[in-house]
C-alpha positions as CSV (number, residue, x, y, z in Angstrom):
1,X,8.9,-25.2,-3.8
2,X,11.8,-23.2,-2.4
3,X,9.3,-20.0,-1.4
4,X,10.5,-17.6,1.0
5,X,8.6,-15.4,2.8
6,X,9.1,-12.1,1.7
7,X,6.7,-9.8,3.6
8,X,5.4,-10.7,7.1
9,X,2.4,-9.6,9.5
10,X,2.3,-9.9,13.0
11,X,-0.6,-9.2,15.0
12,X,-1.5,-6.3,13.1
13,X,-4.5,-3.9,13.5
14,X,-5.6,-1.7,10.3
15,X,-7.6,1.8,10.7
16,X,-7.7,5.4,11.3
17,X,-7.0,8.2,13.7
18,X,-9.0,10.7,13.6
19,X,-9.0,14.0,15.9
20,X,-7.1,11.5,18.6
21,X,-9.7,8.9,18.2
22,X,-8.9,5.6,16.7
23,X,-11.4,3.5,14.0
24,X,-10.2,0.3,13.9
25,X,-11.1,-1.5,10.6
26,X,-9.1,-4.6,10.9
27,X,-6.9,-6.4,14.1
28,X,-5.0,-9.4,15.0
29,X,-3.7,-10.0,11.4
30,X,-0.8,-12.2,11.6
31,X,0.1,-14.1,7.7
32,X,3.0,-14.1,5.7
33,X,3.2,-13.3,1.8
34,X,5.8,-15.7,-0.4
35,X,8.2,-15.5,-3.3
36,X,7.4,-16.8,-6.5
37,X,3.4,-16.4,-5.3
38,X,0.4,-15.4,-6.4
39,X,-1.9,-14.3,-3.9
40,X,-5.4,-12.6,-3.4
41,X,-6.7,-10.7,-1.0
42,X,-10.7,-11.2,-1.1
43,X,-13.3,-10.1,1.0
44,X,-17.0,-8.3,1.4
45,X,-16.7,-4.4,0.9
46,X,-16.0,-2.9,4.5
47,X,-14.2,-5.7,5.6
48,X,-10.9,-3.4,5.5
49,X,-8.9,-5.0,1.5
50,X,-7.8,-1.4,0.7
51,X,-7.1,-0.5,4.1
52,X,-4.4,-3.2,5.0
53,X,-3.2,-2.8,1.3
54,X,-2.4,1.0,1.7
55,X,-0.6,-0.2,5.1
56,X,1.6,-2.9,4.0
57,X,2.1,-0.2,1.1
58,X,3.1,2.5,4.0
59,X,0.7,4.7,2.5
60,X,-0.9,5.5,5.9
61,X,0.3,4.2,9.5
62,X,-0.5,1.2,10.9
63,X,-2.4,1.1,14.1
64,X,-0.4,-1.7,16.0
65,X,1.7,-4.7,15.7
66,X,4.5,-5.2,13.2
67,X,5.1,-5.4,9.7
68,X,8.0,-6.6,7.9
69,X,9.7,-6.9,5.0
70,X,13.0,-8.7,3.6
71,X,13.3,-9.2,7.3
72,X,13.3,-5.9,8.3
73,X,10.7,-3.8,9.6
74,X,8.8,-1.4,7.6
75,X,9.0,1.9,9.6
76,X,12.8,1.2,9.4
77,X,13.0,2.0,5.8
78,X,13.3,5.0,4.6
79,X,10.6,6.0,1.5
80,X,13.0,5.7,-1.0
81,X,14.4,2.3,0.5
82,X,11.0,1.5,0.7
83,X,10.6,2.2,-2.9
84,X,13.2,-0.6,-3.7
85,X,11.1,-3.0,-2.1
86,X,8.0,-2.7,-3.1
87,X,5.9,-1.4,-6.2
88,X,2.5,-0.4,-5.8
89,X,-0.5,-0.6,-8.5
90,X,-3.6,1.7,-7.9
91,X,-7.0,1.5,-9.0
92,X,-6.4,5.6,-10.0
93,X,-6.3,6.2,-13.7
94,X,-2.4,8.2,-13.8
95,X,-4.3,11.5,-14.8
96,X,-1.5,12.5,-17.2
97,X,-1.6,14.3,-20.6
98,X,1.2,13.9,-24.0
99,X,3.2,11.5,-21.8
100,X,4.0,8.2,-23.8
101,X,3.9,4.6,-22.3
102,X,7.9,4.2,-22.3
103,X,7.9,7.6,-20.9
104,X,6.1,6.7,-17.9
105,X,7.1,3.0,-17.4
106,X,10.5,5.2,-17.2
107,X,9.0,6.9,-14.0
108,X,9.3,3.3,-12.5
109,X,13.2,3.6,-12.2
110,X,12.5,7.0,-10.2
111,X,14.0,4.9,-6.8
112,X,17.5,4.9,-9.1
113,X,17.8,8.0,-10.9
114,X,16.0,10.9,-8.6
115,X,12.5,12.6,-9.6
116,X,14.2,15.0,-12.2
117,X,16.8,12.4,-13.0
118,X,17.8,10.9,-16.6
119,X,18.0,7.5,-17.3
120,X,21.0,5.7,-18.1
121,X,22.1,3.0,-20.6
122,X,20.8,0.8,-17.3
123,X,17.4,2.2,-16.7
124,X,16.7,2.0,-20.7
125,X,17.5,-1.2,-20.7
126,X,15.0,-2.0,-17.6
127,X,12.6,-0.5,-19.3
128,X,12.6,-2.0,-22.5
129,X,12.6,-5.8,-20.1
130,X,9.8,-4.4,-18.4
131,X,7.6,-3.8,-21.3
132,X,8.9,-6.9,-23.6
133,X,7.9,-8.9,-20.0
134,X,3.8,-6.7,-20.2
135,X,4.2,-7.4,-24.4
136,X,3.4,-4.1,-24.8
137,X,6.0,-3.4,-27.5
138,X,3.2,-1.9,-30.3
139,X,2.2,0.7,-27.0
140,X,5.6,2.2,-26.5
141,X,5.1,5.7,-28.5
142,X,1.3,5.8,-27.6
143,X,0.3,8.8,-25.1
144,X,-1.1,7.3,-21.9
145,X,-4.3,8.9,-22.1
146,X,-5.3,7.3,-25.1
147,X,-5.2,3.7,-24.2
148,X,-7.8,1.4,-23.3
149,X,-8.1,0.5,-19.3
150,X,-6.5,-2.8,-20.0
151,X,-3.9,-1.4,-21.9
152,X,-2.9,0.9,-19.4
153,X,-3.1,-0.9,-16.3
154,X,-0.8,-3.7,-18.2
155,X,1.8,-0.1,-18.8
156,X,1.2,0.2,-14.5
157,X,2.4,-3.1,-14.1
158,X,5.1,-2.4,-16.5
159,X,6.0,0.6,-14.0
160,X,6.0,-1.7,-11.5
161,X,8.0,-4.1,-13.1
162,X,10.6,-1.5,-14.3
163,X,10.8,-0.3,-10.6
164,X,12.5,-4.0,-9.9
165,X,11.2,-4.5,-6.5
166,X,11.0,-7.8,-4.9
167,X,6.9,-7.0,-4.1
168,X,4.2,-6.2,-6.4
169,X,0.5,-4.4,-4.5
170,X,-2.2,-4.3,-6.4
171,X,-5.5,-2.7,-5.4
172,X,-8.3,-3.9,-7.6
173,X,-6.4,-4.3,-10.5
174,X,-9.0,-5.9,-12.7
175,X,-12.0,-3.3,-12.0
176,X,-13.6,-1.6,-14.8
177,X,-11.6,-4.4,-17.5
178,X,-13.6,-6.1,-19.7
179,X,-13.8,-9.9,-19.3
180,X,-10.8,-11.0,-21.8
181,X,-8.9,-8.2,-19.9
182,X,-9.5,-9.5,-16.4
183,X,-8.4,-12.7,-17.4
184,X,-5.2,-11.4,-19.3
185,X,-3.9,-9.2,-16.4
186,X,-4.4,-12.0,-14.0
187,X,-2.5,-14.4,-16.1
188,X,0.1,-11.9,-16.7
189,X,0.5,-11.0,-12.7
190,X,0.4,-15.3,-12.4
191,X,3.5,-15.7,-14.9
192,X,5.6,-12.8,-13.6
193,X,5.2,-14.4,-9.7
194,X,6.5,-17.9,-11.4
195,X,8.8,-16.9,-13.9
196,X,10.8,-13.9,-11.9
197,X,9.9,-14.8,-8.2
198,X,8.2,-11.7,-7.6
199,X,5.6,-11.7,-4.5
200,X,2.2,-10.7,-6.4
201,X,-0.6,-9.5,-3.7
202,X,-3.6,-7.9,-4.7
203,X,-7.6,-7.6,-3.5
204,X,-10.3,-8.0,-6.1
205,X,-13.8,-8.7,-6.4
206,X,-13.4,-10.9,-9.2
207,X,-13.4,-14.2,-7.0
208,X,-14.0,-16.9,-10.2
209,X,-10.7,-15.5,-11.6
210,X,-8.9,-15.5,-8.3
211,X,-10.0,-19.2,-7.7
212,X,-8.3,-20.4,-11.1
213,X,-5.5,-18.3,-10.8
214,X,-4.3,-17.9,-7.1
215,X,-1.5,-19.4,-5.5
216,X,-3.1,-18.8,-2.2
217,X,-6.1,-16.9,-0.9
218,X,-6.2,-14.3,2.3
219,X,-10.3,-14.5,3.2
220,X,-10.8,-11.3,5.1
221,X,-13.7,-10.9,7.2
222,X,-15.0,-8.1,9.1
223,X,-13.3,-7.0,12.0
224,X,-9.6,-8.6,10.4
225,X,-9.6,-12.3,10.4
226,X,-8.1,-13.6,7.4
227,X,-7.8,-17.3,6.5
228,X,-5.6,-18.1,4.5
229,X,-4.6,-21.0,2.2
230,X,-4.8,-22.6,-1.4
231,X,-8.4,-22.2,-2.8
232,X,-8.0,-26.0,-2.9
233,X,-7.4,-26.4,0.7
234,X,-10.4,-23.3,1.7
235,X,-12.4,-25.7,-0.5
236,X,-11.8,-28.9,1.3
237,X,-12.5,-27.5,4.9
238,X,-15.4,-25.8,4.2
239,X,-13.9,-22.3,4.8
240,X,-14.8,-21.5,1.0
241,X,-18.2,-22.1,0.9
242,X,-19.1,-20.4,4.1
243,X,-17.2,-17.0,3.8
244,X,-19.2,-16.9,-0.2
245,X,-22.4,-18.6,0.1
246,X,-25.9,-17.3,0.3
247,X,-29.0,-17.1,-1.0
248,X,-28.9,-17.8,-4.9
249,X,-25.7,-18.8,-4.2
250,X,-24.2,-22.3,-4.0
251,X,-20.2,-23.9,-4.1
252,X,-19.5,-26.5,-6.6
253,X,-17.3,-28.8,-4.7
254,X,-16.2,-30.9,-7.7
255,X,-15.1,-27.6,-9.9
256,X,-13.9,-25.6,-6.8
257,X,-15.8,-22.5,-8.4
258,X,-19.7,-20.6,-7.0
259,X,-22.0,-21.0,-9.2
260,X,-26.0,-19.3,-9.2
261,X,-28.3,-21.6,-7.4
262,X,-31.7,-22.0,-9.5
263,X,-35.0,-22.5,-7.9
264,X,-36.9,-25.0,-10.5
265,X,-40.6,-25.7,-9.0
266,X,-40.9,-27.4,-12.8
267,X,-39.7,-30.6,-14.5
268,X,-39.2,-31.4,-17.7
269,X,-37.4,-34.4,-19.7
270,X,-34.9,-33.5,-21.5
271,X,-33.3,-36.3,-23.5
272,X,-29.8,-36.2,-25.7
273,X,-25.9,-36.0,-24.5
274,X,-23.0,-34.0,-24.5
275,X,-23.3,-29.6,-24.9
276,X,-26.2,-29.5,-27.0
277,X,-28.1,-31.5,-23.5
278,X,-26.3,-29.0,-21.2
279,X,-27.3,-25.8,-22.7
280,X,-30.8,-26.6,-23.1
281,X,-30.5,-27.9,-19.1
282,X,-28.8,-24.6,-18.4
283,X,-31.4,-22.2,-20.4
284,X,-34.1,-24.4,-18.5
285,X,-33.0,-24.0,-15.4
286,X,-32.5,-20.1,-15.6
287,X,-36.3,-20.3,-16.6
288,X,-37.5,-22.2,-13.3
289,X,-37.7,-26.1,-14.7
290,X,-35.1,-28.8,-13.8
291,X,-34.3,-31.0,-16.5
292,X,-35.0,-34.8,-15.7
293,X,-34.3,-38.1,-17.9
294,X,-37.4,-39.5,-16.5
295,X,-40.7,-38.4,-15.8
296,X,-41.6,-34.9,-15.8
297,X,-43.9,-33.1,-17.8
298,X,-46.1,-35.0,-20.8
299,X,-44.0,-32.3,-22.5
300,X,-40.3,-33.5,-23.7
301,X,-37.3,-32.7,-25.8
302,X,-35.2,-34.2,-27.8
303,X,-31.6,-31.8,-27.8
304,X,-29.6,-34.7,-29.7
305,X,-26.1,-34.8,-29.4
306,X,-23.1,-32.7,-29.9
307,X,-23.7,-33.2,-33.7
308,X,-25.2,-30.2,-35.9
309,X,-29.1,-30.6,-35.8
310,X,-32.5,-29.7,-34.6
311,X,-33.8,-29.5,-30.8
312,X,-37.0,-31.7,-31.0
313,X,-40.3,-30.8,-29.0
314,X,-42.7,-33.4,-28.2
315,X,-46.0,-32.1,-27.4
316,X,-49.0,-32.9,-25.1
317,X,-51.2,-34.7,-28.2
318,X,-48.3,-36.2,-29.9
319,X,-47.0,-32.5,-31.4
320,X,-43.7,-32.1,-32.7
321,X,-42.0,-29.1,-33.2
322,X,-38.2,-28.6,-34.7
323,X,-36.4,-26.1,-33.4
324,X,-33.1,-24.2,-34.7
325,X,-32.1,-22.7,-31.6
326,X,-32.6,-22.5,-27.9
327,X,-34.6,-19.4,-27.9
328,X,-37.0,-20.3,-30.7
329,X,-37.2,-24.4,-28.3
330,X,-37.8,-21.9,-25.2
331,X,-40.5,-20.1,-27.2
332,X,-42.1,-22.9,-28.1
333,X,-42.0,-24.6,-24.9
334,X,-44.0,-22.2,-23.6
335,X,-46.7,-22.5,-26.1
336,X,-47.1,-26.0,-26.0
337,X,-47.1,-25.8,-22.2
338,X,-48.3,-22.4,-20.9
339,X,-47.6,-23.0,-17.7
340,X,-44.3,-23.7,-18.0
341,X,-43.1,-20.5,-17.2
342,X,-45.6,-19.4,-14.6
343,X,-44.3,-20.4,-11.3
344,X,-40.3,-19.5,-12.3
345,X,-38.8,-18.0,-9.3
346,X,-35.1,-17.7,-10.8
């Protein structure tokens, strides 16, 4: 796919010093981040995400080993090279007051005009690329501290965008977003990495997202060692499953996605096809009984299929019960079988 690497990391090792002392949090990084990329930085809390992201980001020293980027190493550039290079998201709300989106997708072409600068023909135009690219156009006169957190980190990626630097870092870019929100900045970081060869690298917590969306996956453990590859490939050797799983916790090989592991010490036959089968199955499951197509309880259902219709309860002594909805079928599960419920460890 014609992806060069544009930021490299040799033997690296991530920390602090403090009073002389040095707290290593990570070491013995050594990866490589592409053009035209996608890719997610995951990892336990504590296992250093933040700290190597404010390093590659030059916020704060690295402790050893080499970093570099376009080729070049970073303690060669100066900061406002550096600010050519690379544009970095925070998890900070910008605490400012009566400044308007354009206003402060503007302060992303700081690198080209100076701090008290004006923008040019140029820079305006940049801007107004950078927020057609977000689709933030109905934002553009709205103060800053009046938009939603979606809205607003989509105007800090804007910045970022406007500050046309090869590298995008993001730290936690999809916290405190709403679901639909996660899933639109994610998308939006996705198509700007394809469509204008930026390098996109950012850490989350949100690791169904990053499975469906990532290019490639840095696993980071404690101490520093990262594996890194396509979620497809983590999948397939197993590295996937054994940096996420645990107790209640379980990999879906055939999805490629973690799912909640229910413990069912109850059976129940369940007949019918398609989602109308699945949902009761699921709202079964969550409730400690495993849905079977044989056997099972004297108690059964009928879910149907896809079509419109009633879930059907068959009873101990031949009772038969119609029910509208899951809940009301759950409810009357358990009074035909008061047990049911009784030994759900889920």
């Amino acid at each position: 796919m014609n992806r060069e690497e544009t930021v490299t990391v040799s033997r690296l090792s991530t920390g602090y010093r403090v009073r002389g002392n040095r707290r290593v949090v990570a070491s013995g990084i050594s990866a490589s981040l592409r053009s035209g990329e996608l890719t997610c930085l995951l990892g336990a809390n504590g296992a250093g995400k933040s700290t190597l992201l404010r390093t590659l980001s030059a916020f704060q020293p690295a402790l050893s080993g080499e970093i570099c980027v376009g080729g070049r190493p970073l303690n060669d550039y100066t900061p406002r090279e550096l600010s050519r290079q690379i544009g970095v998201v925070l998890t900070e709300k910008p605490d400012v007051y009566n400044m308007s989106v354009e206003e402060m997708v503007g302060m992303g072409r700081t690198p080209y005009t100076g701090f008290w600068g004006g923008l040019d023909d140029d820079d305006r135009r940049r801007v107004d690329e950078a927020i057609g690219l977000v689709r933030i156009e109905a934002l553009r006169r709205r103060p800053v501290h009046t938009l939603s957190d979606g809205e607003r980190q989509k105007v800090m990626i804007a910045k970022a965008l406007a500050q046309q630097t090869p590298v995008i870092l993001l730290d936690e870019p999809t916290a405190y977003l709403d679901f639909p929100s996660k899933v639109e900045v994610m998308q939006l970081l996705q198509r700007l990495a394809r469509t204008m060869r930026k390098t996109v690298f950012l850490s989350t917590h949100d690791l169904e997202l990053a499975l469906q969306t990532a290019d490639r996956l840095w696993l980071m453990e404690a101490g520093g060692h990262v594996h890194i590859g396509t979620p497809e490939d983590l999948a397939l050797d197993g590295r996937l499953s054994r940096f996420f799983e645990g107790d209640g916790i379980t990999f879906d090989t055939a999805s490629g996605l973690f799912r909640v592991e229910n413990v069912c010490t109850r059976t129940l036959r369940l007949e019918g096809e398609g989602l109308r089968r699945a949902m009761v199955s699921k709202a079964l499951a969550r409730n400690g009984i495993r849905a079977v197509r044989d056997g099972g309880s004297p108690v059964w259902i009928d879910a149907g299929t896809d079509e419109a219709g009633a879930f059907v309860l068959h009873g101990y002594a031949g009772e038969v019960r119609a029910c509208a909805t899951v809940e009301a079928l759950l409810e009357a599960v358990g009074k035909l079988w008061p047990d049911a419920f009784s030994s759900a460890s889920c």
